[in-house]
C-alpha positions in Angstrom: -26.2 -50.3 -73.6 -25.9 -47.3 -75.3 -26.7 -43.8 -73.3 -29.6 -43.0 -76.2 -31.0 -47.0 -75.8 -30.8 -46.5 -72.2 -32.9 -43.6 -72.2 -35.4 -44.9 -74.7 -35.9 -47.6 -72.3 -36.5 -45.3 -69.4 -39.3 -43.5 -71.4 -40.8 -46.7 -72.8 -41.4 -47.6 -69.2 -43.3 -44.7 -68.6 -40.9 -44.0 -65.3 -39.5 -41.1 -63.6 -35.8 -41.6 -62.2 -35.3 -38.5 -61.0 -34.8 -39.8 -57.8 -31.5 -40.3 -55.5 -31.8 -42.5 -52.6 -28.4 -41.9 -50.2 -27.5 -42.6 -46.9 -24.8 -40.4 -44.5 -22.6 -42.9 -42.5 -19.8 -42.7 -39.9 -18.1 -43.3 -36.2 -19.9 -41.0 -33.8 -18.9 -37.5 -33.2 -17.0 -37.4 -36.9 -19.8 -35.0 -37.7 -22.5 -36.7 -39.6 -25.6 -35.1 -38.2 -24.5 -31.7 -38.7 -23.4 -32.1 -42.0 -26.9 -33.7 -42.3 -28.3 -30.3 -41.4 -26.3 -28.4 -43.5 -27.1 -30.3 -47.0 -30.6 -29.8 -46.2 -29.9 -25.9 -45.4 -27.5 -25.6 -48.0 -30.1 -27.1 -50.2 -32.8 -25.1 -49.4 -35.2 -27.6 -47.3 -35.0 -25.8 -44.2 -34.6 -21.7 -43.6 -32.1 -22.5 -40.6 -29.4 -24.9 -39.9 -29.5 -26.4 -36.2 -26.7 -27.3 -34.1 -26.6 -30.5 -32.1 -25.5 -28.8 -29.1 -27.2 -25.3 -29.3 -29.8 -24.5 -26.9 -33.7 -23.8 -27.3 -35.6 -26.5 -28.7 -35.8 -24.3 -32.0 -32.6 -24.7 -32.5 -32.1 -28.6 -31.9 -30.8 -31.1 -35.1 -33.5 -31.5 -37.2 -32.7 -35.4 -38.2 -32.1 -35.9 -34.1 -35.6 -35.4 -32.8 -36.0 -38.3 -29.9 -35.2 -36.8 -26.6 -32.2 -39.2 -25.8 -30.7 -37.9 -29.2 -31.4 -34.2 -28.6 -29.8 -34.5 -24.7 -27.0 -37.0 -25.6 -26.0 -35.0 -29.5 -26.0 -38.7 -30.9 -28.3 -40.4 -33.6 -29.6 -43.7 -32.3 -32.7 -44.2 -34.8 -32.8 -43.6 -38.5 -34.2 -40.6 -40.1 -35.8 -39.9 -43.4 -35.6 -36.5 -45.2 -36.9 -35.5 -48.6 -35.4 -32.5 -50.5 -35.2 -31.4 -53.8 -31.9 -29.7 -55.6 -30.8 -29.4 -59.1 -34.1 -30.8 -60.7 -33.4 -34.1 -59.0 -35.3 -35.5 -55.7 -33.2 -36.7 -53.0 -33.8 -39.0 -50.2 -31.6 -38.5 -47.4 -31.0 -41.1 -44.5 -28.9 -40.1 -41.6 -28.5 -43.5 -39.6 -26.8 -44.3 -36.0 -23.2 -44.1 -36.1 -23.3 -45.6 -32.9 -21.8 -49.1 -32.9 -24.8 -50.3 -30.7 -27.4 -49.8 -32.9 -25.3 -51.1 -36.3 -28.6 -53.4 -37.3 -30.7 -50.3 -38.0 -28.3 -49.1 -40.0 -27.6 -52.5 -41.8 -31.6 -52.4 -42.6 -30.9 -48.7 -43.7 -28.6 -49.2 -45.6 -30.6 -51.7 -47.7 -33.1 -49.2 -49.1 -30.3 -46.8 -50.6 -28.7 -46.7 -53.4 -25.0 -44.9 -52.3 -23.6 -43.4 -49.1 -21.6 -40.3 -47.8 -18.7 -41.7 -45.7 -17.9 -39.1 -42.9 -14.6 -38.8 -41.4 -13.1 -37.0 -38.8 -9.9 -35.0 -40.5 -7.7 -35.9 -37.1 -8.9 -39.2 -36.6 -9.3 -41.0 -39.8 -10.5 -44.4 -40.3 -12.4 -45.6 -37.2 -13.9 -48.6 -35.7 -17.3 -48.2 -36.6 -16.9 -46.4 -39.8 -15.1 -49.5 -41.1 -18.0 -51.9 -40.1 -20.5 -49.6 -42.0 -18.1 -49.8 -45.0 -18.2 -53.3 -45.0 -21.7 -53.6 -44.9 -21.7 -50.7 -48.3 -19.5 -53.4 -49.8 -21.7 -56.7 -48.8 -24.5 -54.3 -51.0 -22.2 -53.0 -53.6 -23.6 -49.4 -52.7 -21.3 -46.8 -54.3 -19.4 -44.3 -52.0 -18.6 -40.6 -51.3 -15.6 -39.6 -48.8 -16.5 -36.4 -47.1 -12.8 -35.5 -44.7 -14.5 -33.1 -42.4 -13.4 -31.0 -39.5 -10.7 -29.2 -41.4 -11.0 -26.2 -39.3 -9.3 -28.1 -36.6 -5.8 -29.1 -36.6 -5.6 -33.2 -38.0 -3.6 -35.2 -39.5 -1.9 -35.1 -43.0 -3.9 -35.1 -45.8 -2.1 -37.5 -47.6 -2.0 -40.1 -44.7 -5.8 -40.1 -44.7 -6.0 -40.2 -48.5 -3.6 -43.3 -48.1 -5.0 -44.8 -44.8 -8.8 -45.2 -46.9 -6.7 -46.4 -50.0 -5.4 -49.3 -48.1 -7.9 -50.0 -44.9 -10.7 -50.0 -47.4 -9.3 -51.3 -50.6 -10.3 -48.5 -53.1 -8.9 -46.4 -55.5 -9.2 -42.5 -54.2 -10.1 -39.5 -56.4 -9.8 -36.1 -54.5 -12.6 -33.8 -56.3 -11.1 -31.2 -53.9 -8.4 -29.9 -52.0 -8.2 -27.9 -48.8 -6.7 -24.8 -48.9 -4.7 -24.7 -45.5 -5.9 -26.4 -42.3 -6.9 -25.6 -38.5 -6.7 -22.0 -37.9 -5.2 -21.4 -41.4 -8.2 -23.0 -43.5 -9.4 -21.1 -46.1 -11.5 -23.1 -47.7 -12.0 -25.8 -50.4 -10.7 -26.2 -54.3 -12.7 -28.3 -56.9 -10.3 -29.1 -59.6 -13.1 -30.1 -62.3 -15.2 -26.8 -61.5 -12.2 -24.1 -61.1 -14.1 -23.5 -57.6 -13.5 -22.4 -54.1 -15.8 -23.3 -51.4 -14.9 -20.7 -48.7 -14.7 -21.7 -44.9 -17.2 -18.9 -43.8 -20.3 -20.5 -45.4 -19.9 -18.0 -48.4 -21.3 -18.7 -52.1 -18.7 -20.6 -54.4 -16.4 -18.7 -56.1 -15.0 -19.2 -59.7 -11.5 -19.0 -60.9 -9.9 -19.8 -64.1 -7.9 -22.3 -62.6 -4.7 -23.4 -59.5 -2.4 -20.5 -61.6 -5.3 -17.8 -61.6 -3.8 -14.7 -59.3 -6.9 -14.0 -57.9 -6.9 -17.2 -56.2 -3.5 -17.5 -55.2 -2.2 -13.6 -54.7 -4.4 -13.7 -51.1 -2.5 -16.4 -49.5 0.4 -15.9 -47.3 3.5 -17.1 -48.7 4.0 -19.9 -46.9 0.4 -20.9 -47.5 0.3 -20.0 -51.2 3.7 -22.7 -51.6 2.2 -25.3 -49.8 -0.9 -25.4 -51.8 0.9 -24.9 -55.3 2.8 -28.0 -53.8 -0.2 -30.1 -53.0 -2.1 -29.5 -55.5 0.5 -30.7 -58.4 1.2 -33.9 -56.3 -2.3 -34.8 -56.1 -2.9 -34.3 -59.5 0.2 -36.4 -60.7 -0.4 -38.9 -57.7 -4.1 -40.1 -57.9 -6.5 -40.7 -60.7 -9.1 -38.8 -62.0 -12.3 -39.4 -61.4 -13.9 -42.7 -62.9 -17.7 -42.9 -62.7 -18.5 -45.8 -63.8 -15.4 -47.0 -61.0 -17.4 -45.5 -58.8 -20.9 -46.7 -59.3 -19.0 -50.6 -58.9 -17.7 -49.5 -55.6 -13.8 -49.6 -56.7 -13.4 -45.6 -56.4 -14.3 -43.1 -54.2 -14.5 -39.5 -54.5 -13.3 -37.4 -51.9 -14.2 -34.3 -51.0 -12.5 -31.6 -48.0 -14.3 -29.2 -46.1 -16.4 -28.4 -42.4 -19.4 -28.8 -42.3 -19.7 -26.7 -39.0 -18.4 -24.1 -41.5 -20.7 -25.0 -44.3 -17.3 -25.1 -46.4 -17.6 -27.9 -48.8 -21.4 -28.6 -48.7 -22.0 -27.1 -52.3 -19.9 -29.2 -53.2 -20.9 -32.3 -52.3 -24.7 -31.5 -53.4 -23.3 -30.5 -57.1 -21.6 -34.1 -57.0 -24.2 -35.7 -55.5 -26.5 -34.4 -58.4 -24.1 -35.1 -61.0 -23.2 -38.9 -59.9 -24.8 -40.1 -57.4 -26.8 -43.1 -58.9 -30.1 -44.1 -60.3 -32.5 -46.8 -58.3 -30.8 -49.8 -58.1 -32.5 -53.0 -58.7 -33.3 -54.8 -55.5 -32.5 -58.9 -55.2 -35.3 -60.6 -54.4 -36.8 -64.2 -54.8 -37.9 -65.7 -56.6 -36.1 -63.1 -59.0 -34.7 -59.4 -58.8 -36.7 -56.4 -59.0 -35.5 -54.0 -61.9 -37.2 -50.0 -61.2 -38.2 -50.0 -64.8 -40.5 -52.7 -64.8 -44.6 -51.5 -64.7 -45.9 -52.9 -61.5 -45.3 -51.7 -58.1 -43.4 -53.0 -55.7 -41.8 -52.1 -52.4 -40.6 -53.5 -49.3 -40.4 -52.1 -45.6 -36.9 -51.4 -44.2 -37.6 -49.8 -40.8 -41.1 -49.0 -38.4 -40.8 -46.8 -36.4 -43.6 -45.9 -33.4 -44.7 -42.6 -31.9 -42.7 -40.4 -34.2 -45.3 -37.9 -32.7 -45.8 -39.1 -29.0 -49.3 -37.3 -28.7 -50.9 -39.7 -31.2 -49.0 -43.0 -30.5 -48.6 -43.8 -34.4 -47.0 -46.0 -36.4 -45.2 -45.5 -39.8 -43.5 -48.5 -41.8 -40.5 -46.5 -43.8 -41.3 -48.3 -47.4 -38.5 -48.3 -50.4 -40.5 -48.1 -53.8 -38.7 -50.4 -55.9 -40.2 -50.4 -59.6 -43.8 -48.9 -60.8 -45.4 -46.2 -60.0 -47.0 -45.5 -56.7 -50.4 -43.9 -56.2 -52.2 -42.6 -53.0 -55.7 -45.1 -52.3 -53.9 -47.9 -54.2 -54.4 -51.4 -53.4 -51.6 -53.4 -52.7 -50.9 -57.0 -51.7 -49.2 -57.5 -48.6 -47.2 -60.5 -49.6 -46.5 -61.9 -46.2 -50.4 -62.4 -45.6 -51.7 -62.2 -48.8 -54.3 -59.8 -48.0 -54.9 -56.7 -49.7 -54.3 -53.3 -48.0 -55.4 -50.2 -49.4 -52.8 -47.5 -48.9 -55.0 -44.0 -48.0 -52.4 -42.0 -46.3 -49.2 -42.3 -47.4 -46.5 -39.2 -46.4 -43.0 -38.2 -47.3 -40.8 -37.0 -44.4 -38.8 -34.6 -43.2 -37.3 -35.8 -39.6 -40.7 -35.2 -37.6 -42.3 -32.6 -40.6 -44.6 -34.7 -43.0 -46.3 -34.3 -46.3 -48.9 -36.9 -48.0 -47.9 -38.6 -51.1 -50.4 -38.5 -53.9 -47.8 -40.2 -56.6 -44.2 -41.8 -55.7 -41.7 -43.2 -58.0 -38.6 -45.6 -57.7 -36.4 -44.6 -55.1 -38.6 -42.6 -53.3 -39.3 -43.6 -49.4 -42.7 -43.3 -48.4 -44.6 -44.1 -44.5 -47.3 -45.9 -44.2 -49.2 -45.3 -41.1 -50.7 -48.4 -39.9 -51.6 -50.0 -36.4 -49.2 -53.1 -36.3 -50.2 -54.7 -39.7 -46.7 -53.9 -41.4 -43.8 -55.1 -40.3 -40.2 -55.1 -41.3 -38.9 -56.8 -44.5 -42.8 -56.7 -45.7 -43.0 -56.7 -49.6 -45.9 -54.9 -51.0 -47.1 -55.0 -54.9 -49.8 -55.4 -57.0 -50.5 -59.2 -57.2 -47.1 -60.9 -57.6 -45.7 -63.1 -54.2 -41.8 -61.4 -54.2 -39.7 -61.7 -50.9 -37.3 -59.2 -51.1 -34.0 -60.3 -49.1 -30.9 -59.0 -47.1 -32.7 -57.9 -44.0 -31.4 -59.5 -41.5 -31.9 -59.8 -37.6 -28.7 -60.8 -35.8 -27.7 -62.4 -32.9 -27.8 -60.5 -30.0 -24.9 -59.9 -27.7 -26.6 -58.9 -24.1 -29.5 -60.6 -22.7 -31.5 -58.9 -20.0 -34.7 -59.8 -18.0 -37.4 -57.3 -17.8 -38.7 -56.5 -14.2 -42.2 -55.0 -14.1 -42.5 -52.6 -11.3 -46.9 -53.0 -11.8 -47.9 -55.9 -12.2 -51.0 -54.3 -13.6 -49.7 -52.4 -16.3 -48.3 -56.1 -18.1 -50.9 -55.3 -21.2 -49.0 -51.7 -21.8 -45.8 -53.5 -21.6 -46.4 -56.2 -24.2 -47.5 -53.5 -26.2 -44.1 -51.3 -25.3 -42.0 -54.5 -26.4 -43.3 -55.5 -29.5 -43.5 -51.7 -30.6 -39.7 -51.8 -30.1 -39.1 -54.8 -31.2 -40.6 -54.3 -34.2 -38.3 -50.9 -34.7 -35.1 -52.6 -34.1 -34.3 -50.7 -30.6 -34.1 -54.8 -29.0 -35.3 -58.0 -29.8 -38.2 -59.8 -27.9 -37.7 -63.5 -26.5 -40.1 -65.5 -24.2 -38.7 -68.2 -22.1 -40.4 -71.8 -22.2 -40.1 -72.0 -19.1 -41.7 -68.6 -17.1 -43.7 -65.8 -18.2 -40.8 -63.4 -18.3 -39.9 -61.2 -21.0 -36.2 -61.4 -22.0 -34.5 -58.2 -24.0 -31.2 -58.7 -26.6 -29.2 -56.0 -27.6 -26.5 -55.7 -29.7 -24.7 -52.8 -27.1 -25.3 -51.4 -24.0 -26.3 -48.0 -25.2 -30.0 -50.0 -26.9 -30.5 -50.6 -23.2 -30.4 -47.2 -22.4 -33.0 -46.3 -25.2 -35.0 -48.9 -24.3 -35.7 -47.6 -21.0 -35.9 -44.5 -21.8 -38.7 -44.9 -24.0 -40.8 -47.5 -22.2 -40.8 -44.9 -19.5 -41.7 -41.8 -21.4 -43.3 -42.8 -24.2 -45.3 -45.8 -22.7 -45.4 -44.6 -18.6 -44.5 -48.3 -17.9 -41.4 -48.5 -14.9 -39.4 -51.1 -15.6 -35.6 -52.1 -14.5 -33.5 -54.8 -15.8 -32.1 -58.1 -14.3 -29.8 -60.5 -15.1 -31.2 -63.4 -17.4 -28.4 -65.8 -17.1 -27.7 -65.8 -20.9 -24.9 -64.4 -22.5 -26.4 -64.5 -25.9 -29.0 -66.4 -28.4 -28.9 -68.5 -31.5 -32.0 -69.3 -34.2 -32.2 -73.1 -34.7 -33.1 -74.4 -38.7 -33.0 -77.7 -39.5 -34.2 -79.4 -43.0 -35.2 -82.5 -40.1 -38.7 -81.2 -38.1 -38.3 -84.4 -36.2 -34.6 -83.9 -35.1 -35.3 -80.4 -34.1 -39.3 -80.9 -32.3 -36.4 -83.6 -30.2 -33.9 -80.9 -29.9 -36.5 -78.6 -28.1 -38.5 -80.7 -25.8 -34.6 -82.0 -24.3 -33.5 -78.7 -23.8 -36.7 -76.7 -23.0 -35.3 -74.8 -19.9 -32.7 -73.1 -22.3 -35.3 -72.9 -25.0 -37.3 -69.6 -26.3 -39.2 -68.0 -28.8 -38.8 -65.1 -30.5 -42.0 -63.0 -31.6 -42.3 -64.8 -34.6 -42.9 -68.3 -32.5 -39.1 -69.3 -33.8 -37.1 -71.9 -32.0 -34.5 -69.8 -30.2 -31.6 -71.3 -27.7 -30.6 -68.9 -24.9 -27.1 -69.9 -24.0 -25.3 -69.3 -20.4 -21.8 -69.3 -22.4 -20.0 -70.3 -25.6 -18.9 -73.9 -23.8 -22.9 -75.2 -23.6 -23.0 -73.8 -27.2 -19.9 -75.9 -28.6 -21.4 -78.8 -26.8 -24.6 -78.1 -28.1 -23.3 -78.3 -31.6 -21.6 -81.4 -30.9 -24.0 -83.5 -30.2 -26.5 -82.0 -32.9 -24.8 -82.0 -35.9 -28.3 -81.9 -37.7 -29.2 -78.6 -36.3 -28.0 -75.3 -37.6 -27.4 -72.5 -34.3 -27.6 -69.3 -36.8 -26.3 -66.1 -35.3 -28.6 -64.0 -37.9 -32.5 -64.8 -39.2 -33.5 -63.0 -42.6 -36.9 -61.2 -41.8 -39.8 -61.5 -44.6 
């Protein structure tokens, strides 16, 4: 389709797509939350950039606002910022790079439309980062390399370019280079825009290209050399930028810079403006979602409770997927059926919020409600669409929940679900007792979890063994073989909080012989929530 048709369409549809829906990923401690703040300085949205380990509660990330984040300097929940740059409106997700709470970020990552891949300049290509890329590739969502930390001594900048070429299977495009490194940095090149992003947070500055003397005649020698060097073997060496590569997920930009330093963060928002993409349409059953189409739909991708502890609410994070979106609008909750009229709808920014009167696709939107939304809802204006890829998974440490009051079981019911229903752990109760059991991906969700049913609930609870190692969903097309299944096995049998079957399994031997003998019975290690 031709760029003229394209936009013909677009008007004839009556839509805005002005917006950009992106999420930050990487392995913990590569720099993601800081660079977070700085886009959203750099951009205007905020009059001062935090730092995760300054002091003063002034002064704390703004896209870390949780106590466990603010005292540990790590994300562990998702985070939702608006801003606006260039005449476009972006939506900015900073998600957990911490390998224990990768299922947040797998239902993040489902209401974006690209992502900024951090890495750490001495480190490269991590554990975790590679998960996350692999989950960007399951979704075909379109990626940018940010290499950050060049103000520290790393590795060659080469090796990296080549290590993401061949870990990750994609074609690399450097939109800049770094000029030096460590204690010698002096900043960042853009070869498309004849720019230099200095490494003390200074405005971009203009050349008339590599050769132009006032770029080159204040280098040292050595310096000046090494860079002449670089920059003609990367332009020889890798091809130029491809968008439409790109926006198919074979090619990623990369970019050079420190984000402590604000060098480089210009740069990223200019390419962000100029190619990150357009709302995506969203697969869904019993057909896909295009954001042209009239009628409003949207799904929820994350709830999160007590953003604001003093008032115990609850917001469901909702991806508008096509149509346009208007404050008192009645929608259909698809999972019930039931109409709900949305009356207070808010854009974010980390714990800030503003209502909604309009919202187009891309945008995210909360929904404060009291437990009647949960995630993987669809909303739209009639039509029954189950929006799909939002998984639960298996979880890898069972624990049992010891209640230290007896009398406070109501406020603990009320902790769990709440959790549960945010992702921080899943929620099983035995057949057999009245315990509740807790499943976590990592230990670190433990952590959290205690953490918040003490402060944010005043429940005490601890944590004793279950004597599971982990859990499986049973489906079978036979309700006969399976109702058989579970009244043979009902002291390893639970139920999760949707009243599914659910095994809990002392160790991968019982599992194996499990499967044996019920070859009609599926043990699924992930549930799709709807």
């Amino acid at each position: 389709m031709s760029e003229t048709a394209n936009l013909e369409r677009k008007a004839a549809a009556g839509q805005q797509f002005d917006r950009r829906s992106f999420a930050i990923i990487s392995h913990p401690d590569a720099g993601k939350t800081t660079l977070t703040e700085k886009l959203l300085y750099r951009s205007g949205a905020i009059r001062a950039a935090g730092q995760v380990r300054a002091k003063g509660e002034s002064r704390r990330t703004r896209s870390d606002w949780m106590e466990i984040e603010q005292q540990r300097g790590i994300s562990v929940s998702s985070s939702v910022m608006t801003y606006e740059y260039g005449g476009l409106t972006f939506n900015l997700l900073d998600t957990p790079g911490h390998a224990d709470f990768s299922e947040d970020t797998y239902r993040t990552l489902t209401a974006v439309d690209s992502a900024v891949m951090v890495i750490d300049a001495a480190k490269g290509i991590e554990a975790q980062t590679l998960k996350l890329f692999e989950v960007c590739r399951l979704r075909d969502i379109p990626i940018i390399t940010f290499v950050n930390k060049l103000d520290r001594e790393g590795r060659d900048n080469f090796e990296l370019l080549d290590e993401i070429e061949q870990r990750l299977a994609l074609d690399v495009s450097p939109i800049t280079w770094p000029v030096g490194v460590g204690q010698n940095f002096q900043g960042a090149y853009n070869f498309a825009e004849k720019t230099l992003s200095p490494n003390n947070g200074g405005e971009l500055r203009r050349y008339e290209g590599l050769e132009d003397p006032a770029l080159t005649e204040k280098l040292p020698a050595d310096l000046r050399e090494r860079f002449e060097e670089e920059t003609a073997l990367v332009q020889e060496a890798y091809k130029p930028f491809d968008a439409q590569a790109f926006r198919e997920g074979h090619m990623t930009p990369v970019l050079f810079g420190s984000a402590l330093r604000e060098c480089g963060v210009d740069q990223l928002l200019d390419l962000l403006r100029a190619q990150a993409p357009e709302p995506r349409p969203q697969p869904a059953e019993p057909r896909t979602v295009r954001p042209e189409e009239k009628k409003f739909t949207g799904f929820v991708f994350k709830v999160q409770a007590n953003l604001d502890p003093n008032h115990r609410d609850r917001v469901a994070f909702l991806r508008v997927c096509s149509g346009r979106f208007q404050r008192g609008q009645k929608l259909t909750l698809v999972r019930t059926g039931k109409p709900m009229a949305v009356s207070n709808p808010i854009f974010f920014f980390a714990q800030e919020r503003e209502l909604v009167e309009e919202a187009f696709p891309g945008d995210i939107i909360g929904i404060p409600n009291h437990g009647t939304l949960r995630v993987g809802d669809a909303l739209t204006e009639g039509e029954a669409i189950r929006f799909t890829g939002i998984p639960n998974f298996a979880p890898e440490i069972l624990r049992r929940i010891r209640l230290d009051d007896p009398m406070k079981a109501k406020q603990l019911k009320r902790a769990l679900e709440d959790l549960a229903e945010e992702g921080v752990t899943q929620v099983f109760r035995p057949m057999i007792g009245a315990d509740w059991i807790v499943g976590v991906v990592g230990a670190l969700q433990l952590d959290v979890l205690l953490t918040r049913i003490r402060g944010e609930y005043k429940v005490e609870v601890g944590y004793e063994d279950a004597g599971y190692e982990t859990a499986r969903w049973l489906v079978s097309d036979d309700k006969a073989a399976l109702k058989r299944f579970v009244e043979q096995n009902r002291g390893s049998m639970g139920t999760d909080r949707d009243d599914n079957p659910v095994l809990l399994l002392r160790n991968r031997w019982e599992m194996d012989r499990l499967e044996r003998n019920a070859p009609e019975i599926t043990f699924s290690t992930v549930r799709e929530r709807s």
